[in-house]
N, C-alpha and C positions, 0 to 999 in steps of 0.2 A: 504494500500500500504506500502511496505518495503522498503527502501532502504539500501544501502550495498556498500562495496568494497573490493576487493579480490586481495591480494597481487601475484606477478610470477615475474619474470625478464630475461630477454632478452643478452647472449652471457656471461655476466658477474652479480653479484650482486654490488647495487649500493656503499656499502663500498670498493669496488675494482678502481672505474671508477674518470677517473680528467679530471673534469668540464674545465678545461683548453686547454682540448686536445678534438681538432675534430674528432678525431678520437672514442672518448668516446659517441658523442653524441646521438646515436640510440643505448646506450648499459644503460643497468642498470634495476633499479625497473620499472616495469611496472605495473598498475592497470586496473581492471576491475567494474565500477562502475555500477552498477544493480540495480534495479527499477523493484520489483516483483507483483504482485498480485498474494494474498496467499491462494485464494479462490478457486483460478482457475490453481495455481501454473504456471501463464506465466511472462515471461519475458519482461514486456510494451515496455520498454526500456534500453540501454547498451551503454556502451561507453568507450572506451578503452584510458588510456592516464599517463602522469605520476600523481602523487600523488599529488592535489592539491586542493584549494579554487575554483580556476576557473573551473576546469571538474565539480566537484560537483555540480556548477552553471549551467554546461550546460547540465547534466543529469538532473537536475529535467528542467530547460526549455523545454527538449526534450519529458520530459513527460508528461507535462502541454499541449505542441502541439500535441501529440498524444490522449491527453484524453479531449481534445476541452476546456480546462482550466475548467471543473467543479469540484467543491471539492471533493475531496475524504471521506468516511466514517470517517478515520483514517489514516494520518500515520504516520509510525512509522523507526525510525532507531537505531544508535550507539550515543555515543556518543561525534560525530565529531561535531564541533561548524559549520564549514562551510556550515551543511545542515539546520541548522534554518536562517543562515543569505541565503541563495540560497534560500528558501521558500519563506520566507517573500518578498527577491527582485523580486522574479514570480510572488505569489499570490498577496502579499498587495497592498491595497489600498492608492494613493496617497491623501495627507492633507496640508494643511498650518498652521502649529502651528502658536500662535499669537505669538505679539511680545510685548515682556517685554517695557515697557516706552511707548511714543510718540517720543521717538529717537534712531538713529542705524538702520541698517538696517533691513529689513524685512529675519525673518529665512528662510533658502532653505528647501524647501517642500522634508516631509519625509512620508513613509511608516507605514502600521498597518494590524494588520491582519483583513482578513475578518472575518467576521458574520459566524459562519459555521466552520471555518478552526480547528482542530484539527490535534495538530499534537503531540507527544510524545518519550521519550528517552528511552533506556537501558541503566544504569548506572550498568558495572561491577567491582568487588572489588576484585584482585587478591593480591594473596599472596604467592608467589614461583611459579610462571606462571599458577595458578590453581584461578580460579573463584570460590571463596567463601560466595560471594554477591550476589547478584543483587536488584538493585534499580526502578523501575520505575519513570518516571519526565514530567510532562504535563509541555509545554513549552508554547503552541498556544490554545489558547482553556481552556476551565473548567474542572475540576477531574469529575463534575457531566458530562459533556457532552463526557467525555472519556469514563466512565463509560457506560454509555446508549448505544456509540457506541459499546465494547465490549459486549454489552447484545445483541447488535443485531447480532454482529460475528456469523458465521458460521464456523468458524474456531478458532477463539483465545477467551479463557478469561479474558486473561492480557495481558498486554504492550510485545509485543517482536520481535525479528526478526530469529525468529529460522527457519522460513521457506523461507528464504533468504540465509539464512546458510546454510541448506538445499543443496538449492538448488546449491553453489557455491562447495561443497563437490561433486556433481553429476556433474559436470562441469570439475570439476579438473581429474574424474574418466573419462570423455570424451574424456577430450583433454589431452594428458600426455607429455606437454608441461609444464603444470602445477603442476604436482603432484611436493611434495616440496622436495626430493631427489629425486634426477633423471639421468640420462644421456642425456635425451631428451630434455632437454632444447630449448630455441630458441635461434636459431643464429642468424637473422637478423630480425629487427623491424616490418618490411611491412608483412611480413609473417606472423611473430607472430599474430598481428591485425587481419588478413584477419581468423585466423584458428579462432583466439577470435568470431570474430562476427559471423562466420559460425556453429560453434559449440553453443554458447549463444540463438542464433533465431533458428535452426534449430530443436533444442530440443524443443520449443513449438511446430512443426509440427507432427515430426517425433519419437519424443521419446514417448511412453505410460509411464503414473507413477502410479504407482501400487496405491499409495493411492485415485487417482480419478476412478477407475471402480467400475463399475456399476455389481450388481448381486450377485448371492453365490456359492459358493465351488458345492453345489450340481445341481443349475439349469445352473452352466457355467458361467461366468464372460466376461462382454465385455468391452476391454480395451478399454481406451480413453488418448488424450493424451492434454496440456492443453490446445490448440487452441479449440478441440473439447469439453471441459469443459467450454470454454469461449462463443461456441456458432458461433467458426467463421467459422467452417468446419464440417462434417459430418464422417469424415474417417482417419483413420491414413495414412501420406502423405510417401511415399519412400522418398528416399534420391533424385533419379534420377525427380522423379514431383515436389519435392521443388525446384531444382536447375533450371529447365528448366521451369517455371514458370515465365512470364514477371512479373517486379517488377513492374510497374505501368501498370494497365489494362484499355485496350481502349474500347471506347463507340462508 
């Protein structure tokens, strides 16, 4: 699993806007934080909100609830510090350190990673806005149990998030809300939001991505798109059967 965030902004950018004026406050930087799997190139989870500790928190809770809390093989992000502290406060295990003396208080029970959990960084090195580096960094986890993990990829041999990356470039080419000179920009918050999430999930239905079909040049190629790569659909969906589609289905 990948995680990510992908910068846009909303009527103004945020060196324009004062925090002082009400008038500012649905204007500025806006992110889109994403939660890929990169096997299957879908979207788990998204969440649109300004730049912070706390979204971050709540993207990976959201994907913790969506994947019934079981470990993931790997994962992997940037290197923003707010997603190993958002991991460890989802996944980890609560403990009671002891305590130093027979006096003082008893320490407030802290966190650890599970058994299992691998999780790992991208560390890039620029130098005139051009990445001349890059580092990998086990954070969670053994370099031997990253390792193993990587042997078992189907898709990656090393640490990265290129298929997050990926995949927010195909996004931006979606919604041109986002392309980063523009005229298109957004003017108002609610919108922007609604186009974010609409465009983010609907591309796991509806969009085919050329690097998941199946077949050859000569016997014909059948696209798939990655709901269909993930096993949760059989077909590629219109625009018009994904929208009309109850979001919670009854029994």
């Amino acid at each position: 699993m990948q995680f990510d965030e992908k910068w846009s902004f909303v009527a103004k950018k945020e060196k324009h806007c004062d925090r002082d004026d009400p008038d500012d406050d649905l204007c500025g930087d806006c992110w889109d934080y994403v939660a890929l799997d990169p096997e299957h190139r879908l979207v788990v989870s998204a969440l649109v909100g300004r730049h912070s500790a706390e979204h971050v928190g709540l993207l990976v809770e959201d994907f913790q609830r969506r994947t019934q809390g079981r470990l993931m093989n790997l994962m992997t992000s940037d290197e923003n510090p707010a997603y190993a502290d958002a991991i460890l406060a989802t996944y980890g295990e609560e403990y009671q350190p002891r305590r130093k003396g027979k006096r003082g208080r008893r320490p407030a029970p802290r966190k650890r990673p599970p058994k299992g959990l691998k999780y790992a960084t991208v560390h890039k090195t620029r130098e005139k806005n051009r990445v001349v580096r890059v580092e990998q960094r086990v954070i969670y986890g053994t370099v031997a149990a990253v390792v193993a993990a990587l042997a078992a990829s189907l898709v990656s041999a090393v640490v990265n998030t290129v298929f997050v990356e990926r995949e927010n470039g195909t996004d931006r080419n979606r919604n041109a809300r986002k392309v980063r000179k523009t005229y298109c920009f957004s003017k108002d918050w609610e919108v922007h939001e609604a186009v974010s999430y609409f465009t983010l999930y609907s591309y796991n239905f509806c969009w085919p991505v050329r690097t998941l079909r199946q077949g050859s040049r000569r016997e014909g190629y059948r696209q798939r798109t990655p709901a269909m790569a993930a096993g949760l659909t059989d077909h590629i969906w219109t625009l018009k059967e994904w929208l009309s589609r109850m979001a919670v289905q009854r029994r």
